[in-house]
C-alpha positions in Angstrom: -30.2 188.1 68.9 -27.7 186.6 66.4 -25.1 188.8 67.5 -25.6 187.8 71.1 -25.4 184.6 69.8 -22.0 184.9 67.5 -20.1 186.4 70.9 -21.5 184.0 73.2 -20.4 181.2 71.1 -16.8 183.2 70.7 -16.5 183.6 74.1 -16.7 179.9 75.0 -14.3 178.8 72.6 -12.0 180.8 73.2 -12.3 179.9 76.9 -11.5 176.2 76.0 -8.4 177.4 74.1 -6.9 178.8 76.7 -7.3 176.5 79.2 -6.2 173.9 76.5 -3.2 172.5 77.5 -1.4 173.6 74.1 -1.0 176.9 75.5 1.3 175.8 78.0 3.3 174.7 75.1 4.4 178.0 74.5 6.4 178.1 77.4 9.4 175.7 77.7 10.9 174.9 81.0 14.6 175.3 81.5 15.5 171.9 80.9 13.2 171.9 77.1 15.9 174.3 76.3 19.0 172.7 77.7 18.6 169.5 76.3 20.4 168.6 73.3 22.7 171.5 73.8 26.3 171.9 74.2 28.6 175.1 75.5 32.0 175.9 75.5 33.0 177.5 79.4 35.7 179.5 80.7 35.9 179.1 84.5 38.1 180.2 87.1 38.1 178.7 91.1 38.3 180.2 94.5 41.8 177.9 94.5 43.0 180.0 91.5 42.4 177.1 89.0 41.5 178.7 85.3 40.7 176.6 82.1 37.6 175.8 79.5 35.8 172.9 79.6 32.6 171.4 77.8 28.9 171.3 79.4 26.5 169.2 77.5 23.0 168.9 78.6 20.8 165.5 77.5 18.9 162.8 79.1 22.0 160.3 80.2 20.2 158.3 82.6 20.9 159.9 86.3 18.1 162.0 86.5 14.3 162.4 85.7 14.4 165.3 84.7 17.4 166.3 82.6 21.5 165.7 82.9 24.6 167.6 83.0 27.9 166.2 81.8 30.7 168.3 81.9 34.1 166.9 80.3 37.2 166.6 82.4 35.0 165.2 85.3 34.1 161.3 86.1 30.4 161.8 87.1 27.3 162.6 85.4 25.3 165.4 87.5 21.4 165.0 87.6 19.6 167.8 87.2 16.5 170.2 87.4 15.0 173.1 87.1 14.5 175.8 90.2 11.0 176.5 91.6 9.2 179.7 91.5 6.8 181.1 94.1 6.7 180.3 97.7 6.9 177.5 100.4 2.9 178.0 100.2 2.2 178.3 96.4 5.5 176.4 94.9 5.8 176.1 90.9 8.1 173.5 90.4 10.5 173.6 87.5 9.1 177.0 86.5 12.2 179.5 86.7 15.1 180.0 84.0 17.7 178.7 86.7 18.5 175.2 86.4 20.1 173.3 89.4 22.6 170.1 89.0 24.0 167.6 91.6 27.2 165.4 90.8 26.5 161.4 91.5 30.3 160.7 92.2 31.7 163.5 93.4 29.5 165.7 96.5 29.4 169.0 94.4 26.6 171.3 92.9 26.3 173.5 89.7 23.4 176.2 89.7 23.0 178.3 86.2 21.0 180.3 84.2 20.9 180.1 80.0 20.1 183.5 78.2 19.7 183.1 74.2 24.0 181.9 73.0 25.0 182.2 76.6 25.0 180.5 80.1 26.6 181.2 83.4 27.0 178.9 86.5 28.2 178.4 89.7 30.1 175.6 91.2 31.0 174.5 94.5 31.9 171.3 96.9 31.7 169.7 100.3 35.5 170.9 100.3 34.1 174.5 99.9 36.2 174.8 96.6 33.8 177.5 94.4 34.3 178.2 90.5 32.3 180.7 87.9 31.5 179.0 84.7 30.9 182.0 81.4 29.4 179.7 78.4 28.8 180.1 75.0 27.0 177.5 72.8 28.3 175.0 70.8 26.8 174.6 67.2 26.8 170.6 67.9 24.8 169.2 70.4 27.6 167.1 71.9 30.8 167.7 73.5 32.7 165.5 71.4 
């Protein structure tokens, strides 16, 4: 009867552990592990325009989420992370991919972070398209 007892007892609490919301803790969204960060790109445009430029990722006011600011460019882009699932069962900021939107300029960036490393895509209303290869900065800033 005790033993019953013991595992029943178990049982529930570790029920209420993992339906605590701590365990979702474990898992950090896209932006969680984009903010604060910094990354040195290479890129190279479907006009043949090459060079390296900074991304830095924070909270600068445009969006609710997180924001992009890449040097060289005016405008601050405002930015989230892509959904997973289906128009039916959507999980909204949920993938690895996080998507960015200029406020100045009509333009988009789309990327993925993996460990020291990020790729990206960019493109415009102009239909001008570049491919960003990243590797992090050890400071959090661009500057």
């Amino acid at each position: 009867m005790m033993n019953r007892l013991m595992f029943v007892a178990i049982t529930a609490i570790a029920g209420l552990l993992l339906a605590s919301p701590l365990v979702g803790l474990a898992s950090a969204d896209c932006g969680d592990k984009l903010v604060g960060t910094a990354w040195n790109c290479d890129f190279v445009c479907s006009g043949g325009e090459t060079g390296e430029e900074c991304m830095e990722f924070g909270h600068f006011s445009v969006s609710d989420n997180f924001d992009m600011y890449i040097s060289g460019f005016d405008g601050t882009d405002g930015c989230t992370c892509g959904p997973k699932g289906s128009a039916k069962h959507p999980s909204f900021d949920a993938s690895g991919t996080f998507d960015c939107t200029e406020t100045v300029y009509p333009s988009s960036t789309q990327g993925k972070r993996n460990g020291n490393k990020l790729t990206a895509q960019y493109w415009d209303f102009n239909g001008e398209s570049c491919e960003y290869a990243c590797t992090k900065l050890s400071s959090s800033t661009c500057t």
